[in-house]
N, CA and C atoms as a LAMMPS dump frame, in Angstrom:
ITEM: TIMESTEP
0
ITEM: NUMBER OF ATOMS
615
ITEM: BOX BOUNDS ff ff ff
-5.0000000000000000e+02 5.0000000000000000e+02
-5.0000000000000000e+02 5.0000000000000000e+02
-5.0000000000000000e+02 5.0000000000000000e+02
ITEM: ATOMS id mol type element x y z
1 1 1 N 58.77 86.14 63.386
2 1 2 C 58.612 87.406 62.698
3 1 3 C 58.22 88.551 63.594
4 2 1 N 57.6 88.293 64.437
5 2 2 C 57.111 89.047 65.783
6 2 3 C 58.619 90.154 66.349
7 3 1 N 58.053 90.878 67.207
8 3 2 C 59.002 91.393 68.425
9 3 3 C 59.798 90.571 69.037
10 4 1 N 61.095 90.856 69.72
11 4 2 C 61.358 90.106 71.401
12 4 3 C 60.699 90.955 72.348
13 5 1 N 60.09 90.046 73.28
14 5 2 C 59.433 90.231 73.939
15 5 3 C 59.994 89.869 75.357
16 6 1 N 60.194 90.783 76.351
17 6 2 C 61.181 89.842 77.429
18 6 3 C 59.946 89.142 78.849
19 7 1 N 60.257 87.797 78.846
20 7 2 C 59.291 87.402 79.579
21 7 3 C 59.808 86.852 81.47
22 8 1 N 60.853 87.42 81.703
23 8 2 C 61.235 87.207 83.06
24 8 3 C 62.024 88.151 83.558
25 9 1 N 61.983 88.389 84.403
26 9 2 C 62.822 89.642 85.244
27 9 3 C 63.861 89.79 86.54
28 10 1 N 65.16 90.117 86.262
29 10 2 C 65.822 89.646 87.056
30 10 3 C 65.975 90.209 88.526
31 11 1 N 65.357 89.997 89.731
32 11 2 C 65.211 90.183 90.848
33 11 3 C 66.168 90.872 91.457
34 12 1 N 66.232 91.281 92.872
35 12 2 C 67.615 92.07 93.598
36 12 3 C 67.84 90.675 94.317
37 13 1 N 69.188 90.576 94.16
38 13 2 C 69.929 89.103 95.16
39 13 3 C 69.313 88.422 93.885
40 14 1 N 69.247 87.91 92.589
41 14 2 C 69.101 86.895 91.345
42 14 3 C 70.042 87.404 90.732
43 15 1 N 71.095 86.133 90.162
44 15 2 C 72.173 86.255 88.991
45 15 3 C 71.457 86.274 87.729
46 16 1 N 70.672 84.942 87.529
47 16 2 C 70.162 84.982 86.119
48 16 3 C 69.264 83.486 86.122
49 17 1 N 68.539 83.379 85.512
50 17 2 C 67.282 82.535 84.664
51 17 3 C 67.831 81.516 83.691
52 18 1 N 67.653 80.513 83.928
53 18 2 C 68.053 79.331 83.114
54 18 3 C 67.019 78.394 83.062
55 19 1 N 66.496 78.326 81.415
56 19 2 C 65.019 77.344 81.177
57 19 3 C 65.931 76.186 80.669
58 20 1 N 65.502 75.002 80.901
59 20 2 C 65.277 73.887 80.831
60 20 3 C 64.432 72.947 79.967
61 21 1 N 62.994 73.594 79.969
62 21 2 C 62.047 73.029 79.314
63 21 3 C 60.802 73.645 79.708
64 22 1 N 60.206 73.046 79.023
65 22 2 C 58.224 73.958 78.917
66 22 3 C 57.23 73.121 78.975
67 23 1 N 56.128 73.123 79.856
68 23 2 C 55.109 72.745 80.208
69 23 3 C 54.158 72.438 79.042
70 24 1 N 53.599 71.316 78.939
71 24 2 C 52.677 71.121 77.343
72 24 3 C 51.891 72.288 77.539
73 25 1 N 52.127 72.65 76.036
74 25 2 C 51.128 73.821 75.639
75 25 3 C 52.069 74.738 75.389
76 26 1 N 53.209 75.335 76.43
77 26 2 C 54.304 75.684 75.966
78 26 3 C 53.831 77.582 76.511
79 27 1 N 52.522 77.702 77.498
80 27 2 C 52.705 78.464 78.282
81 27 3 C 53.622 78.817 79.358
82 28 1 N 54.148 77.501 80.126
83 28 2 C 54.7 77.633 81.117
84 28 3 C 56.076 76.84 81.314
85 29 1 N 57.28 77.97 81.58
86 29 2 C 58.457 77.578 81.241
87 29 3 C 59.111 76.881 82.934
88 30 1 N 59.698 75.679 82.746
89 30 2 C 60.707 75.248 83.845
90 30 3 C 62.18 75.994 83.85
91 31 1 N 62.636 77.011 84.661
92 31 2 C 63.164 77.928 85.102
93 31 3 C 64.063 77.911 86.391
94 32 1 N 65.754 77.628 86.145
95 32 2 C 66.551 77.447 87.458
96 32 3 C 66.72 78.797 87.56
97 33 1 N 66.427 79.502 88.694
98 33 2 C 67.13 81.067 89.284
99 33 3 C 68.234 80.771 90.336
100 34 1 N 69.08 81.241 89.421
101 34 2 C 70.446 81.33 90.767
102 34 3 C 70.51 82.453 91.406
103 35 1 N 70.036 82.57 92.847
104 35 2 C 70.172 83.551 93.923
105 35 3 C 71.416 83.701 94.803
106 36 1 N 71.571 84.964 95.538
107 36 2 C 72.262 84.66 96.421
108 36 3 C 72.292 84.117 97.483
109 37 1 N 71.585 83.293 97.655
110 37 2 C 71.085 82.212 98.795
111 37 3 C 71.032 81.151 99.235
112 38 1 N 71.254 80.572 96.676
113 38 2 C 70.553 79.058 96.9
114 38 3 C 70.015 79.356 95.066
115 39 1 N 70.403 78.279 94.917
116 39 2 C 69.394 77.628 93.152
117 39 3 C 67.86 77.414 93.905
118 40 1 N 66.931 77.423 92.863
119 40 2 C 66.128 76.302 92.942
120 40 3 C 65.673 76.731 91.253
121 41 1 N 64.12 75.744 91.615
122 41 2 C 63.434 75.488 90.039
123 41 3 C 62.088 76.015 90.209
124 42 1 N 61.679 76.984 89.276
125 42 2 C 60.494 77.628 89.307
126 42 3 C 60.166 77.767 88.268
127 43 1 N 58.209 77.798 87.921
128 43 2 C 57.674 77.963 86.941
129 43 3 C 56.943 79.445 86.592
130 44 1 N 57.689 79.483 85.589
131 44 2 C 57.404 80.362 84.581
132 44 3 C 55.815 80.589 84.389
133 45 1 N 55.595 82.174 84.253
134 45 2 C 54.044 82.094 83.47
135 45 3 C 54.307 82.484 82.32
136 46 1 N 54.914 82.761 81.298
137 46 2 C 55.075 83.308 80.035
138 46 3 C 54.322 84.594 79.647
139 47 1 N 53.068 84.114 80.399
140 47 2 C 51.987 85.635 79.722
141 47 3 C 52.082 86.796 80.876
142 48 1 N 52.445 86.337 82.211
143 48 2 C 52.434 87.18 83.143
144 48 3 C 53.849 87.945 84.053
145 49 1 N 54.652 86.885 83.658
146 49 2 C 56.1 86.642 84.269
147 49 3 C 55.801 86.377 85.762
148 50 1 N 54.941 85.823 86.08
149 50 2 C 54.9 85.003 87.116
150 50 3 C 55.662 84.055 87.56
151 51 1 N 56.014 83.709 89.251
152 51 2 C 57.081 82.64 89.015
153 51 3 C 56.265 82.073 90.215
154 52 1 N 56.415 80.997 90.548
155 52 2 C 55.951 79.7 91.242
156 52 3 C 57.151 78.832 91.96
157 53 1 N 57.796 78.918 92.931
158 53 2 C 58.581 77.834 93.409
159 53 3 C 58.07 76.367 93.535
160 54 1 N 59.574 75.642 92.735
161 54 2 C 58.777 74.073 92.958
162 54 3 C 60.339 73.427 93.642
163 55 1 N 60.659 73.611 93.587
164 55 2 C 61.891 72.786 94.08
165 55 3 C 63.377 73.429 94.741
166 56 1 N 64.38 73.165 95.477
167 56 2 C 65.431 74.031 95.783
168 56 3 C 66.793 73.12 95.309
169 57 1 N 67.447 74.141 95.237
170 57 2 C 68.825 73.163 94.269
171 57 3 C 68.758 73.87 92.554
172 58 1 N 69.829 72.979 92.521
173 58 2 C 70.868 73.928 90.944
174 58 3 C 69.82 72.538 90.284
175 59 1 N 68.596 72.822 89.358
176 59 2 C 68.228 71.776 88.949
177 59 3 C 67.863 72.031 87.488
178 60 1 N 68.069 71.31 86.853
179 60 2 C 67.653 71.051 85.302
180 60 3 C 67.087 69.795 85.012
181 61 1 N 65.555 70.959 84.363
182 61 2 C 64.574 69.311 84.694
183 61 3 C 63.97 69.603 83.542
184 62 1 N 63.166 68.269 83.276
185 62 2 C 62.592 67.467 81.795
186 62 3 C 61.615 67.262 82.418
187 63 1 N 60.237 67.681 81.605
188 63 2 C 58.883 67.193 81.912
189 63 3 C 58.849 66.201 80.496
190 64 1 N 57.946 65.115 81.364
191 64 2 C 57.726 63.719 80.667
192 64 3 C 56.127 63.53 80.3
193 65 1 N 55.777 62.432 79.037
194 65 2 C 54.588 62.872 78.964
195 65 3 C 54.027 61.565 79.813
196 66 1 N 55.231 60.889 80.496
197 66 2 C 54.496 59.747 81.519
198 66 3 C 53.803 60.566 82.898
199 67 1 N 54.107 62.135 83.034
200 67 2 C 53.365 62.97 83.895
201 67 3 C 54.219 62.926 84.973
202 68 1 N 55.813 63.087 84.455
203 68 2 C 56.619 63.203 85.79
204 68 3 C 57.461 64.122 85.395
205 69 1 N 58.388 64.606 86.681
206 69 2 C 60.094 66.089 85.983
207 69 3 C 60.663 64.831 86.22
208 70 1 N 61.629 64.979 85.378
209 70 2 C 63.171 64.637 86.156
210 70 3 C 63.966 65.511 85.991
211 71 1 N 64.771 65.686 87.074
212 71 2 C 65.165 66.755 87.082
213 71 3 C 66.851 65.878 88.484
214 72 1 N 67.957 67.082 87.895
215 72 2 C 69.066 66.531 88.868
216 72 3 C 69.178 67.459 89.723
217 73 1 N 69.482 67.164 91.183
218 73 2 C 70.065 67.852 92.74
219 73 3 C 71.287 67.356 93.029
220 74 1 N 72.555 68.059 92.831
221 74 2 C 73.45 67.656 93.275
222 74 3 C 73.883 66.718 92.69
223 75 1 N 74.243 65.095 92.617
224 75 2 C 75.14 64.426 91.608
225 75 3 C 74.085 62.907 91.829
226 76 1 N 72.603 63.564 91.675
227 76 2 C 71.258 62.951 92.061
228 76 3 C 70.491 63.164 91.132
229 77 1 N 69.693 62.032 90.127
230 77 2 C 68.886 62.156 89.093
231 77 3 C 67.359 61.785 89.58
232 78 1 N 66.419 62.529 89.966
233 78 2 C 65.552 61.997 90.91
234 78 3 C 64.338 62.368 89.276
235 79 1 N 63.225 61.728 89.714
236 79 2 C 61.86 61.64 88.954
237 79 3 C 60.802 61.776 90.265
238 80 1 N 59.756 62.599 89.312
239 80 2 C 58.376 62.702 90.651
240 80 3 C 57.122 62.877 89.707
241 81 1 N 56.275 62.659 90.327
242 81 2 C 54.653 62.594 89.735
243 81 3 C 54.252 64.332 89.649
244 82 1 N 54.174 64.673 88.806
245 82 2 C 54.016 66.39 88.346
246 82 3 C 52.673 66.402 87.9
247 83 1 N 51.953 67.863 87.902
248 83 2 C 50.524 67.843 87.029
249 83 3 C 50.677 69.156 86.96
250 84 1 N 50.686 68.974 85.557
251 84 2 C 51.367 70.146 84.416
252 84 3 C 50.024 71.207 84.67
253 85 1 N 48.454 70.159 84.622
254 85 2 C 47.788 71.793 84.484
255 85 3 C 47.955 72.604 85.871
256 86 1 N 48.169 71.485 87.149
257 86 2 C 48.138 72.261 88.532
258 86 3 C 49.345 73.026 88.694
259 87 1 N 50.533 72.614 88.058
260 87 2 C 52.459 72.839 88.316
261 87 3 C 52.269 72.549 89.687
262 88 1 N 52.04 71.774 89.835
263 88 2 C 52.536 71.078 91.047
264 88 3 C 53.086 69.695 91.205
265 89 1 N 54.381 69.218 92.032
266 89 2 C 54.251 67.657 92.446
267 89 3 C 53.364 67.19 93.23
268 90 1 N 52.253 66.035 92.635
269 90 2 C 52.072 65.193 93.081
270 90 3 C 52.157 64.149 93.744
271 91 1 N 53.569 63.873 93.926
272 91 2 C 53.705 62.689 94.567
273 91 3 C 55.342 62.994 94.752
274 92 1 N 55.624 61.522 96.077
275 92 2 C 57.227 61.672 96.557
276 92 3 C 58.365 61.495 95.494
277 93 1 N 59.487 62.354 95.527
278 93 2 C 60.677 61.729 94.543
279 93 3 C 61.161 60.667 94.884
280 94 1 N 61.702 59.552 93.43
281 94 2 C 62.27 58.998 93.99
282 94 3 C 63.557 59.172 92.943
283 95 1 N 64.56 58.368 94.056
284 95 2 C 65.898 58.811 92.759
285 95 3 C 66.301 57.63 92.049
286 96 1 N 66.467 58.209 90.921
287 96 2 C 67.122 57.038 89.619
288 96 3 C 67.966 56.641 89.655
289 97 1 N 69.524 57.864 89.519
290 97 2 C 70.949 57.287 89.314
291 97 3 C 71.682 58.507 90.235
292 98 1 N 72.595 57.408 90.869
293 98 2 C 72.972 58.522 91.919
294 98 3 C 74.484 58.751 90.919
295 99 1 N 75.986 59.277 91.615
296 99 2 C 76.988 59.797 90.957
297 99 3 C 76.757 60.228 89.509
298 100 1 N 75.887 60.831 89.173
299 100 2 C 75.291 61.52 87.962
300 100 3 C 76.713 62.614 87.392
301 101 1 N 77.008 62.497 85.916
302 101 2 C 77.651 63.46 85.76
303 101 3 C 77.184 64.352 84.973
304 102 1 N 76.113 63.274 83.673
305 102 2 C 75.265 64.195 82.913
306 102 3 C 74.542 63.385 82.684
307 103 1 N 72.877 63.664 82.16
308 103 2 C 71.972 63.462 81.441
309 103 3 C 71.214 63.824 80.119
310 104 1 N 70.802 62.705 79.2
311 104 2 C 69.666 63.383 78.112
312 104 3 C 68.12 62.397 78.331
313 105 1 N 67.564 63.092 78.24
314 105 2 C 65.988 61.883 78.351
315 105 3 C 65.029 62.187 77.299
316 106 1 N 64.252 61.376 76.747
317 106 2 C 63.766 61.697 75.783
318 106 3 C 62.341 61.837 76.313
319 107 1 N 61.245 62.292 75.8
320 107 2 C 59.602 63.394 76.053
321 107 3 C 58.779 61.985 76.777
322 108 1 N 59.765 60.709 76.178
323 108 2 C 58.845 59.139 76.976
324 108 3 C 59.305 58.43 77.682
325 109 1 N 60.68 59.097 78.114
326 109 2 C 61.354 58.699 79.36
327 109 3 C 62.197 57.852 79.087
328 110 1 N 62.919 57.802 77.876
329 110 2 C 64.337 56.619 77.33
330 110 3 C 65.589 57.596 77.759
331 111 1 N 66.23 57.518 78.941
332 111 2 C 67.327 57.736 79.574
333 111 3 C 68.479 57.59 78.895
334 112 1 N 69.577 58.564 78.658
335 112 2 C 70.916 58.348 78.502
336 112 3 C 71.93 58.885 79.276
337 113 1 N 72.516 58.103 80.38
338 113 2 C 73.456 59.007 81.234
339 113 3 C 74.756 58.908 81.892
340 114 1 N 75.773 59.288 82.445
341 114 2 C 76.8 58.842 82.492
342 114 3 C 76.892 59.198 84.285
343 115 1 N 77.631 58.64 84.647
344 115 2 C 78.14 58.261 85.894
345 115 3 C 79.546 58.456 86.45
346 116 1 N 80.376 59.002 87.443
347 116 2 C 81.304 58.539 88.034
348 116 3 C 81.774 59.586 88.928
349 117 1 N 82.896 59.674 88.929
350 117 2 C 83.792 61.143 89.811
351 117 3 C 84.2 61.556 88.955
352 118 1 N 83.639 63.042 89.237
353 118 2 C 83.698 64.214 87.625
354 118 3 C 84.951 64.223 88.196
355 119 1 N 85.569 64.568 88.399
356 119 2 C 87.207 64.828 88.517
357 119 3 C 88.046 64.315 88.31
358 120 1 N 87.694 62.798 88.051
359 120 2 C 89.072 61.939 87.426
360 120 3 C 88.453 61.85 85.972
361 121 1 N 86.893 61.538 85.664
362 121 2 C 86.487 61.463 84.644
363 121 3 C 86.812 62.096 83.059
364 122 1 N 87.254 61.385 81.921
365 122 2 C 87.72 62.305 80.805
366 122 3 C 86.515 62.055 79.641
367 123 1 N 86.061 62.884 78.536
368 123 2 C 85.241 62.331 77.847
369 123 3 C 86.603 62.015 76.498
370 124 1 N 85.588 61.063 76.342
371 124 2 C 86.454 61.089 74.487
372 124 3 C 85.789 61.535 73.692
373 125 1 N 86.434 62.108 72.449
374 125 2 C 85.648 62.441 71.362
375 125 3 C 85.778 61.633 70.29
376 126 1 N 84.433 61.065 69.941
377 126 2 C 84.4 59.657 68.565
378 126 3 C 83.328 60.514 67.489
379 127 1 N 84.033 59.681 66.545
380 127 2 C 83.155 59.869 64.953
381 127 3 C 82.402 58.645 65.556
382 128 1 N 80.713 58.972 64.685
383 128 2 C 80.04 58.15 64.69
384 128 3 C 79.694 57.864 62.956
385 129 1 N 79.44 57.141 62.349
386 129 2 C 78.942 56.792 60.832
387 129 3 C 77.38 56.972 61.254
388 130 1 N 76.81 56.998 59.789
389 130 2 C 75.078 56.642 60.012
390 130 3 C 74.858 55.07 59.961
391 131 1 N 75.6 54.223 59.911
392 131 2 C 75.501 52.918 60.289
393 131 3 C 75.518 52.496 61.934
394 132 1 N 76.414 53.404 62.874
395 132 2 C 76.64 53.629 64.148
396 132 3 C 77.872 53.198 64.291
397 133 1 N 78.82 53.167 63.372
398 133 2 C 79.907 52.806 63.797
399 133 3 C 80.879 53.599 64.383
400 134 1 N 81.83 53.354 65.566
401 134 2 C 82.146 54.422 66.204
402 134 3 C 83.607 54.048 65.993
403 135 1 N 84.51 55.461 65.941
404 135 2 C 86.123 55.507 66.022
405 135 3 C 86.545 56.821 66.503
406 136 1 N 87.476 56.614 67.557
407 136 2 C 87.967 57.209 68.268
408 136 3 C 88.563 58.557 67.203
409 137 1 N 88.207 59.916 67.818
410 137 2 C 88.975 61.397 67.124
411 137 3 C 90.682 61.206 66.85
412 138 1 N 90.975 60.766 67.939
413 138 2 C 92.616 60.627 68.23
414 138 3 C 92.812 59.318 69.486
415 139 1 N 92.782 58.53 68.853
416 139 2 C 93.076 57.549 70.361
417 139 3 C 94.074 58.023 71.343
418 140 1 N 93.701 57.844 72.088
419 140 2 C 94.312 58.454 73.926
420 140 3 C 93.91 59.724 74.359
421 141 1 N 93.378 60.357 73.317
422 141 2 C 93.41 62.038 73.479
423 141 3 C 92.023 62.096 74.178
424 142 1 N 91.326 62.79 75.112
425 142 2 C 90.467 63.421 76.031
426 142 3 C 90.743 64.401 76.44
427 143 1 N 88.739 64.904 76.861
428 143 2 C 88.432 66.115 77.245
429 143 3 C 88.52 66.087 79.326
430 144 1 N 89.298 66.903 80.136
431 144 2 C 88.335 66.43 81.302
432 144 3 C 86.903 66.855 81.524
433 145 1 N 86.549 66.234 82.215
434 145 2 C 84.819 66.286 82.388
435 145 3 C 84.541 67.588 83.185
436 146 1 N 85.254 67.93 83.784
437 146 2 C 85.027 69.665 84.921
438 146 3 C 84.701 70.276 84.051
439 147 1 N 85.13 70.467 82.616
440 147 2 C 84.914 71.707 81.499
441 147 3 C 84.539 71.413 80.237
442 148 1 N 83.619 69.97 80.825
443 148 2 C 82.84 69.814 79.444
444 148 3 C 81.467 70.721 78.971
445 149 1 N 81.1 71.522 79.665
446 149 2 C 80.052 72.493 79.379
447 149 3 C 81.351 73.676 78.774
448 150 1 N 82.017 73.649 78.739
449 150 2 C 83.51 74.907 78.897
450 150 3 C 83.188 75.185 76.884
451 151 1 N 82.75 73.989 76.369
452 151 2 C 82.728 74.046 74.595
453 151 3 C 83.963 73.411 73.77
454 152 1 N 83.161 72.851 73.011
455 152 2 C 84.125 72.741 71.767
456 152 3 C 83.557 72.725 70.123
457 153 1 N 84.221 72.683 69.131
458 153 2 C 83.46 73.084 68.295
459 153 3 C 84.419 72.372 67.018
460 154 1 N 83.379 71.65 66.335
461 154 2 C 84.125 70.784 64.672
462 154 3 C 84.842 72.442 63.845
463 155 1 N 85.6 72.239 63.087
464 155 2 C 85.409 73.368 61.999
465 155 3 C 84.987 72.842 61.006
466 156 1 N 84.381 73.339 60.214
467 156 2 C 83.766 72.918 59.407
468 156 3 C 83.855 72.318 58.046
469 157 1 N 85.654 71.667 58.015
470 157 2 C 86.159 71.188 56.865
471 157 3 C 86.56 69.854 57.901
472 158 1 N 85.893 69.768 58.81
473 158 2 C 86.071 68.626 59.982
474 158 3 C 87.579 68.196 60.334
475 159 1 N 88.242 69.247 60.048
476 159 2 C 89.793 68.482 60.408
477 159 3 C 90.713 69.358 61.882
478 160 1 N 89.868 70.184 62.56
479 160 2 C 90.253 70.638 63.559
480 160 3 C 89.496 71.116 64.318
481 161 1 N 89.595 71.075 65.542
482 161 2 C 88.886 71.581 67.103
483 161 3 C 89.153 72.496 67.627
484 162 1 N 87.922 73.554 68.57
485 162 2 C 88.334 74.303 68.791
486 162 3 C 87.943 73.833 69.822
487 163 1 N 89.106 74.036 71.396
488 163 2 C 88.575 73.372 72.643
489 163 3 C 89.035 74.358 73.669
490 164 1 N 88.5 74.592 74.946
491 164 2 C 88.969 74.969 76.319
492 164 3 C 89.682 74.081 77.094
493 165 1 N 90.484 74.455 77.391
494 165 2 C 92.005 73.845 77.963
495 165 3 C 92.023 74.936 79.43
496 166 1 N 91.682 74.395 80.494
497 166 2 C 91.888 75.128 81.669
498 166 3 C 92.761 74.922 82.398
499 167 1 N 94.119 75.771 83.234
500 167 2 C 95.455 75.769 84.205
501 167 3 C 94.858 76.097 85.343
502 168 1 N 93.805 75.882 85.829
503 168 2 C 93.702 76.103 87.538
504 168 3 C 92.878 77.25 87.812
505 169 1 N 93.312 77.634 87.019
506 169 2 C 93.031 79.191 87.445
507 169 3 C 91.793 79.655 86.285
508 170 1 N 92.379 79.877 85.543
509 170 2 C 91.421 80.543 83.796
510 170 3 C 91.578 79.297 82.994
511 171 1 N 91.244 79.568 81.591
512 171 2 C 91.109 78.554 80.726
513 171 3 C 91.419 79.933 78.886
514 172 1 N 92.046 78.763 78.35
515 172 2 C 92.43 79.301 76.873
516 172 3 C 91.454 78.215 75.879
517 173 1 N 91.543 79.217 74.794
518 173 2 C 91.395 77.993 73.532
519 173 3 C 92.348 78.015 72.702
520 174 1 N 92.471 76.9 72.685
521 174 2 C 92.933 75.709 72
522 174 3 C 92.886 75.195 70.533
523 175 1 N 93.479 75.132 69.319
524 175 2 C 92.832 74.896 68.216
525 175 3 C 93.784 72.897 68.1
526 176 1 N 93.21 72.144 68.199
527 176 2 C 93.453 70.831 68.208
528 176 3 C 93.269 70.494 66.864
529 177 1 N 94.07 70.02 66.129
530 177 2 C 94.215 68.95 64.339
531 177 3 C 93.709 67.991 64.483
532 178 1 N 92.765 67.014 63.77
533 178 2 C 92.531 65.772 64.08
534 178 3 C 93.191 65.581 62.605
535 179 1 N 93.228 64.113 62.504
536 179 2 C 93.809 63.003 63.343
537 179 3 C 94.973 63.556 63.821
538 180 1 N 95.94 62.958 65.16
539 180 2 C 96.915 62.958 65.524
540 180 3 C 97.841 64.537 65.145
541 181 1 N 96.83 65.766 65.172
542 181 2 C 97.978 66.469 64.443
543 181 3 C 98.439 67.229 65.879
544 182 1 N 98.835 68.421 65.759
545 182 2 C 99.297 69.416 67.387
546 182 3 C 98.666 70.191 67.953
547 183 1 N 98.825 70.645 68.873
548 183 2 C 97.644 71.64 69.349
549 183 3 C 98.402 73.322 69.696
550 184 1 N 97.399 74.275 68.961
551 184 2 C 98.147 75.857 69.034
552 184 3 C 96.9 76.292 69.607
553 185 1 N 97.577 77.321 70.661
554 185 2 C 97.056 77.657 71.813
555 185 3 C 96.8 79.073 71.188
556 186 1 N 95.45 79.679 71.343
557 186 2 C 94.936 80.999 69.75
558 186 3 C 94.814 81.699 71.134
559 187 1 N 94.167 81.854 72.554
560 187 2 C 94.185 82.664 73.611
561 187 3 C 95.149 82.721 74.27
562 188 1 N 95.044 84.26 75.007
563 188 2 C 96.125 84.163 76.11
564 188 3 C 95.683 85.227 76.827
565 189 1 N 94.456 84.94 77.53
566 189 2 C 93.793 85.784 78.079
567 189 3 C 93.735 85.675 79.54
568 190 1 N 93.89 86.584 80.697
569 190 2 C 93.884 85.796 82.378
570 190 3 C 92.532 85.308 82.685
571 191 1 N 91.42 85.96 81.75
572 191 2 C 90.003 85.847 82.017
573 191 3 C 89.912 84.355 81.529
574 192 1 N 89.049 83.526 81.842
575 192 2 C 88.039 82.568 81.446
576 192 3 C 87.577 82.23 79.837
577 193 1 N 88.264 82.089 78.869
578 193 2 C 87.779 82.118 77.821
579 193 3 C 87.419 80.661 77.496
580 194 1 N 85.912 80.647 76.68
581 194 2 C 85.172 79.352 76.57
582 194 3 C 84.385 78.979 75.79
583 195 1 N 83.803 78.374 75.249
584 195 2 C 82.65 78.078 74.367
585 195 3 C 82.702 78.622 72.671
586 196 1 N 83.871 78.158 72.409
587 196 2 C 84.832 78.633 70.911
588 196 3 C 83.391 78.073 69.913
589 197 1 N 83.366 78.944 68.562
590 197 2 C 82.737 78.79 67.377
591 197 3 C 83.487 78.901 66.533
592 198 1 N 83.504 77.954 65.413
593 198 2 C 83.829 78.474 64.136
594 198 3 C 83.219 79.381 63.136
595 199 1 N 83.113 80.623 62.435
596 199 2 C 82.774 81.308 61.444
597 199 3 C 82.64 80.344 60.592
598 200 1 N 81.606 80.375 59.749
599 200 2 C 81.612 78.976 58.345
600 200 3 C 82.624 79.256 57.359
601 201 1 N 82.891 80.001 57.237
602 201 2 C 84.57 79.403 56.004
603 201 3 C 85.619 79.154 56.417
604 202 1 N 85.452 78.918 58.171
605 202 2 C 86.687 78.605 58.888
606 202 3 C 87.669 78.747 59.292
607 203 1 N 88.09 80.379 58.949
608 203 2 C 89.118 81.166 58.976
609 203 3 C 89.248 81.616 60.168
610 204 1 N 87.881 81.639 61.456
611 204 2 C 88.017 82.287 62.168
612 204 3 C 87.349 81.683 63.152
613 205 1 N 87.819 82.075 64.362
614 205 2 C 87.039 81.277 65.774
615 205 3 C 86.221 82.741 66.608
C-alpha cells in the first residue's frame, strides 16, 4: 500500500541489478551487477543502498538456512559457509555439480538440477497431473535450451503456446497448438522479441 521506493542505483560502467534472494530478515538483498568489466554478486543494504562485494562472476545465488549461498560461476554450482549477520563467507567453496545448465534449491538445501551441453540440449514440455503423472505436450516436439529463459507462456484455455523461436540472429514468437496442432509465426520483427504473455481472455499476446 506504501510508495515505490527505489533502493539501488545504477553506477557509470553498470548495465543493471539483478536480485536473486534476501538475507533473513529480508534487510539485505543478494544482488548480480553487470559491469563493464565483469558480473559479480553483491549485498544489498535496503535501508542505505549500500553495496558490499562478495563474489566475481555472472552469479545467482540462494541463501540456505543450513548457513551457506549457493550460488552458480560459469557452468559451476558451488556452496560456501556464509554468515548472514556478518555478509560474509566464512569458509572455502566447494563445488556441487559441474556442466550445470539450470538450478532450483529449496531454503533446506533439497536440490533440483539439470546438466549437460546447453547447445545440443532440448527441454520438453510435459503435463504433470496432481497425482504426478507425467505426458509429454506433443511427443518429439522441444524447446532448445540457449532460449529457455527467451519465455513461453500456456494460454489460458490450455490449448496453445506462446514460444520464442530464434534464426541466429533475432528471435520471433511463435503461437504453437497443442496437441499435435501447427505453429503461426505472430512476429516479424529484426529485433529480439521474447518472453510472450497471454492477456486472460486469450485473444491477445
Amino acid at each position: 500500500g506504501g510508495a515505490i521506493e527505489q533502493v539501488s542505483q545504477i553506477q557509470p560502467g553498470e548495465f543493471y541489478h539483478y536480485v536473486s534472494d534476501f538475507l533473513p530478515g529480508g534487510k539485505v538483498a543478494l544482488v548480480t551487477v553487470s559491469t563493464q568489466t565483469g558480473n559479480e554478486l553483491r549485498a544489498l543494504d535496503l535501508a542505505t543502498g549500500e553495496m558490499k562485494s562478495l563474489t566475481r562472476g555472472w552469479v545467482v545465488a540462494r541463501h540456505l538456512t543450513t548457513g551457506h549461498l549457493v550460488f552458480d560461476v560459469g557452468e559451476s554450482l558451488i556452496a560456501a559457509p556464509f554468515d548472514a549477520e556478518a555478509v560474509q563467507f566464512v569458509g572455502p567453496e566447494v563445488p556441487l555439480v559441474e556442466d550445470l545448465i539450470a538450478y532450483s534449491i529449496s531454503d533446506t538445501g533439497k536440490l533440483i538440477y539439470s546438466t549437460g551441453e546447453s547447445g545440443t540440449v532440448k527441454h520438453e514440455l510435459v503435463w504433470v497431473t496432481r497425482s504426478g503423472a507425467i505426458e509429454p505436450v506433443e511427443a518429439g516436439w522441444a524447446l532448445d535450451v540457449l532460449h529457455r529463459w527467451a519465455g513461453w507462456s500456456l494460454s489460458p484455455d490450455g490449448g496453445s503456446l506462446a514460444v520464442m523461436e530464434a534464426d541466429g540472429e533475432g528471435g520471433d514468437i511463435w503461437i504453437k497448438h497443442v496437441p499435435d496442432g501447427p505453429r503461426t509465426r505472430l512476429t516479424f520483427s529484426p529485433e529480439l522479441d521474447r518472453k510472450p504473455r497471454w492477456a486472460p481472455d486469450g485473444r491477445t499476446v
